[in-house]
N, C-alpha and C positions, 0 to 999 in steps of 0.2 A: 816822173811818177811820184804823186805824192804819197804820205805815210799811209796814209787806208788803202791805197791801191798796192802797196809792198806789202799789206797784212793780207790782203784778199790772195794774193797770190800763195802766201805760206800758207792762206786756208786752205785753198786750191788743191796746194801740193801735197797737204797730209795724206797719210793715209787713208781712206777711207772708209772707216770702220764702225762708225757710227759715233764715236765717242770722241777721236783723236781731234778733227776738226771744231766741235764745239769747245774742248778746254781748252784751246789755242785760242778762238775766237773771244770764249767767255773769260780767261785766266790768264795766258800769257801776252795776249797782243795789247791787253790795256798797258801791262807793263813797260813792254817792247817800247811803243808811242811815246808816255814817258821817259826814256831816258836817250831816246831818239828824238825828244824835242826839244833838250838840253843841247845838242851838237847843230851845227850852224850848215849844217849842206844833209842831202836829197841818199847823194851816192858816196863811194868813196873806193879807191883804189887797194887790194889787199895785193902782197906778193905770194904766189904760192907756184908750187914745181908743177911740170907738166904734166904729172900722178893728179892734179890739184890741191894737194897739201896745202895749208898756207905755212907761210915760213915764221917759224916762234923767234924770238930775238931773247936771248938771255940774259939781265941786265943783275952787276952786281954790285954789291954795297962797296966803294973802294973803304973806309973807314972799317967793316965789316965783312970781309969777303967770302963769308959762310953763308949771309943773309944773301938769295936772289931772287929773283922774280921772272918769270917768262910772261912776255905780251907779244901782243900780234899789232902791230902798229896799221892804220888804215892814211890813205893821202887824197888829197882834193886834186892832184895834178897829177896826169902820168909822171911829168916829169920827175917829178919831186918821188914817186914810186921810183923810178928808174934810178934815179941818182943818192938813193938814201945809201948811205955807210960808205957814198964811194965808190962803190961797184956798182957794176954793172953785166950783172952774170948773167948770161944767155940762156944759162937754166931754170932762171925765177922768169916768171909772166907775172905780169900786175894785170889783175882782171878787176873790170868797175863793178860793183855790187853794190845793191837797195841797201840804205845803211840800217832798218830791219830786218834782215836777213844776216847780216854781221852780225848784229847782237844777239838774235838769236842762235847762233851757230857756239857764241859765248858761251851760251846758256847747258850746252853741248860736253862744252870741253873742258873736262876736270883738270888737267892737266897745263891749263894755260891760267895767270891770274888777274891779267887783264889785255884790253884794246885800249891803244893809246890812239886816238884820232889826231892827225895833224892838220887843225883847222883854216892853218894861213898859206897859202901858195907862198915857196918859198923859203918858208921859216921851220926849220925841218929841228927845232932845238924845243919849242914849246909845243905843247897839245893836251887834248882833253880825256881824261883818261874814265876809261869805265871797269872798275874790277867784278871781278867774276863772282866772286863772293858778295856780295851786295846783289848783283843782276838774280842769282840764285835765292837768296836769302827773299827779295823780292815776291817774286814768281811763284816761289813756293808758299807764301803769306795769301798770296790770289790764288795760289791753289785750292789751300784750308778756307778761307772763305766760300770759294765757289764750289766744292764736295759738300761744305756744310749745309748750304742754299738748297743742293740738290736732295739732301739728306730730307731738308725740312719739308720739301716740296714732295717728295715720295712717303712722308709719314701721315701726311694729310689727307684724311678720309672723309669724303663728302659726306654730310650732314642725312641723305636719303640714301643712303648705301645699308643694301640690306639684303 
């Protein structure tokens, strides 16, 4: 499935309410496409509990260990989901997900400060990281644009209105 066909799907899935779909469509999925065409594959394996939780990883400064970060890491290979840290817990599923639907789920979740994508089958030590702040920071810039548009658009009175 490629990226328009993962955006039509979250369009799909909004609410709908008249409005939810269009901002998604006109504000956040240009974004989504963007930082989703910065990473090298389609899908990507996340771990999450049988609740569907995904599983946060809490990673901390050793120089610093006041300073931390929680991310939710994504994988190209079940296996490489299966075998991250070692374990192998019977409790985490690794489920394959549209890697637009990850980022947006980011966009979500205050509490997390990034997705680390691990790009290479295998190589479970580098990856491409997308923080949360940024993806928001984003989003929310297409947001103010695309209210403003509509603002413009509804202040405009035809010329024979009367």
């Amino acid at each position: 499935m490629n990226l328009d066909q993962q955006i039509e799907i979250l369009i799909k899935n909004a609410p709908q309410d008249g409005v939810t779909p269009t901002v998604i469509e006109k504000a956040v999925a240009p974004i989504l496409k963007i930082f989703a065409q910065q990473l090298q594959h389609l899908e990507y394996y996340i771990l999450q509990t049988f609740q569907k939780n995904w599983v946060v990883t809490t990673l901390q400064n050793r120089g610093t260990p006041q300073l931390q970060k929680k991310v939710i890491y994504a994988f190209t290979t079940l296996q490489d989901a299966r075998t991250f840290q070692g374990t192998n817990d019977p409790n985490i599923l690794a489920t394959l997900l549209p890697v637009t639907h990850i980022i947006f789920q980011l966009f979500a979740m205050k509490e997390v400060d990034s997705l680390v994508f691990m790009e290479q089958a295998g190589n479970l030590t580098t990856g491409a990281e997308i923080h949360q702040k940024d993806l928001q920071e984003n989003i929310q810039n297409q947001l103010q644009k695309f209210s403003q548009e509509q603002r413009t658009k509804s202040n405009k009175i035809p010329p024979n209105y009367a």
